[in-house]
N, C-alpha and C positions, 0 to 999 in steps of 0.2 A: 375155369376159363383163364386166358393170361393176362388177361385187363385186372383179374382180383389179386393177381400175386404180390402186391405191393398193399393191398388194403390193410392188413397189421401192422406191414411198416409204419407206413402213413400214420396210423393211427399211433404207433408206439411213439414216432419222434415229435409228435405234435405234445403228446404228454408232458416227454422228456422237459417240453417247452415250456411247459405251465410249468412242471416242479421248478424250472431256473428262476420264472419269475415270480413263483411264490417266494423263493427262498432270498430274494432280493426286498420281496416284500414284507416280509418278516423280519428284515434287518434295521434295526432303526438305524446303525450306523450308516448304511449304503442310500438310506432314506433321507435321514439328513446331509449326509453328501451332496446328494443330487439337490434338496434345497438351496447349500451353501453356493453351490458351482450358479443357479439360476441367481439366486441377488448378489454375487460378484459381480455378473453379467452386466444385471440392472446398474448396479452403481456406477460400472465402468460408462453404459450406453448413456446414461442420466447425464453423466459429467461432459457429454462430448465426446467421448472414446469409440475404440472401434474393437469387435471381434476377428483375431487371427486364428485361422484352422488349417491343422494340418495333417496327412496319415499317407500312408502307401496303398497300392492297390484298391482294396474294398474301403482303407478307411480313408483310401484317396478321395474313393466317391459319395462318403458318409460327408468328410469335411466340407464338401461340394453340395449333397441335400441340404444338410446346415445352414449354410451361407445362404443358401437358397430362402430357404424358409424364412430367413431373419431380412435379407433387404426385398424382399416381394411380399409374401402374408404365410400366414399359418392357418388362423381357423377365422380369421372376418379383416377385413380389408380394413387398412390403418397405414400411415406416413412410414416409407420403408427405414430399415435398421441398418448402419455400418456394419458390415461384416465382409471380410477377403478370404476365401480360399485359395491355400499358398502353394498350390497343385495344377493350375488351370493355364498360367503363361506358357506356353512352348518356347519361346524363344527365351524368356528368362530361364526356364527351368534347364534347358539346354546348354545355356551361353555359360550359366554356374557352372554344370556337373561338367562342361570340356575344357574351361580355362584353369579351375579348382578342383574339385573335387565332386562328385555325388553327394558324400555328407554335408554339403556345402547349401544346397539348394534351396529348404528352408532358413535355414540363419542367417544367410546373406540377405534374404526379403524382411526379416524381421528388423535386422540391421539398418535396412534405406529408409522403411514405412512404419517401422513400430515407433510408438514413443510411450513415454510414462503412462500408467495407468490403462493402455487398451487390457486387450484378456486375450491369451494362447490357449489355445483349446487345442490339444497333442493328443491322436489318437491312435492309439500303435497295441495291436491285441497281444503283443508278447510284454510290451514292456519295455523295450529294448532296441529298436529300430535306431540306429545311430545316427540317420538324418535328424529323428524327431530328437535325439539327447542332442545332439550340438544346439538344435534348434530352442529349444528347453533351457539351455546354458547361457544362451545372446539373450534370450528374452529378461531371464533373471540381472544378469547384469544391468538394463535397463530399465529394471523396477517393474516388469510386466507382468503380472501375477500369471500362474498357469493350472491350469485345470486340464488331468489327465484322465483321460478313455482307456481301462486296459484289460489282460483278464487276469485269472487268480494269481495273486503274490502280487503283483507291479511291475516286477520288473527291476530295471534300472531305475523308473520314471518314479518308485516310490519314495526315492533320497532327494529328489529335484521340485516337487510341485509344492502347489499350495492345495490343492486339493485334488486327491486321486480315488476316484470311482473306480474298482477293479471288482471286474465280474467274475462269480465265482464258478468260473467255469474253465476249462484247458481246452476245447473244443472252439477252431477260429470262426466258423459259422455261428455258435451260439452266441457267441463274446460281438461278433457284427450285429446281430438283430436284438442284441439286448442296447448293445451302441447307441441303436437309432432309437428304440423307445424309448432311452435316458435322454437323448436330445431331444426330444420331440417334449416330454414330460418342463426341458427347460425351455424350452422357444415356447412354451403355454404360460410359465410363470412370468416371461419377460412381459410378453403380451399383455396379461392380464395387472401386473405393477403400472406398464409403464402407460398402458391404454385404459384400463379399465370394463373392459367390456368381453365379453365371453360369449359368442355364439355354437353350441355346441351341437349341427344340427345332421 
């Protein structure tokens, strides 16, 4: 029948999927990564600070779940968290890339709204996206620490951060939905520091 002719696929690339996330799970280094990037977070949200997110395309709308997740709820309802995604303005995002540049669009926003101590959460599956490097270069100038989303190798983004999660993977789909579990694993850490309470249900 031709409703089955995908049932191996299906079933081969759901695999493919667990081996990525055993193999992340089996890393203490990628493990404690992901630790370090959540109580960055904490500390920065603790002091008064805010989270900055940024990506193209898919990690346009990762930085957008994100932000999401952090000033509304995650997993139980609690006092919402600073966070901007630097993807959502149309008319900033616009008014940048035609009076400057494209590369321009994030680091001019970090430039108005960042200050010391918030956190850039840069998420670019190659490494290399040159809005996210300018963006990545403003924020460092400004003592903003950064924590990067990328896939195997880094990239560019491996010479720039303070902390860089690179999944090991070359494949842009797996490197996106590995993204969001990494995030999703730290919007649980922040929660549960900064609230104390865990409904898992």
């Amino acid at each position: 029948m031709k409703e089955d002719n995908y049932i191996n696929f299906i079933s081969n690339e759901i695999e493919k999927r667990i081996a990525l996330k055993n193999t992340i799970l089996n890393s203490t280094d990628l493990v404690s990564k992901i630790n370090e990037s959540a109580h960055l977070c904490i500390k920065a949200l603790k002091s008064g600070n805010k989270i900055l997110l940024a990506g193209n395309g898919g990690s346009a709308a990762d930085s957008q779940h994100i932000a999401g997740e952090l000033v509304n709820r995650f997993n139980f309802d609690r006092p919402g968290l600073p966070a901007l995604a630097l993807t959502t303005d149309s008319s900033v995002l616009t008014s940048i890339a035609n009076d400057y540049e494209f590369e321009s669009i994030f680091s001019r926003q970090i430039e108005s709204i960042g200050v010391s101590g918030d956190i850039f959460l840069a998420i670019s599956t190659s490494g290399n996206s040159k809005n996210i490097l300018k963006a990545v270069l403003a924020a460092k100038k400004m003592n903003i620490p950064i924590i990067s989303l990328t896939g195997e190798g880094g990239g560019e983004l491996l010479d720039h951060s303070d902390v860089l999660i690179a999944v090991p993977s070359n494949m842009t789909p797996d490197i996106q939905e590995i993204h969001i579990m990494i995030s999703h694993l730290i919007c649980t850490i922040i929660e549960l520091e900064i609230f104390g309470e865990y409904n898992n249900k």
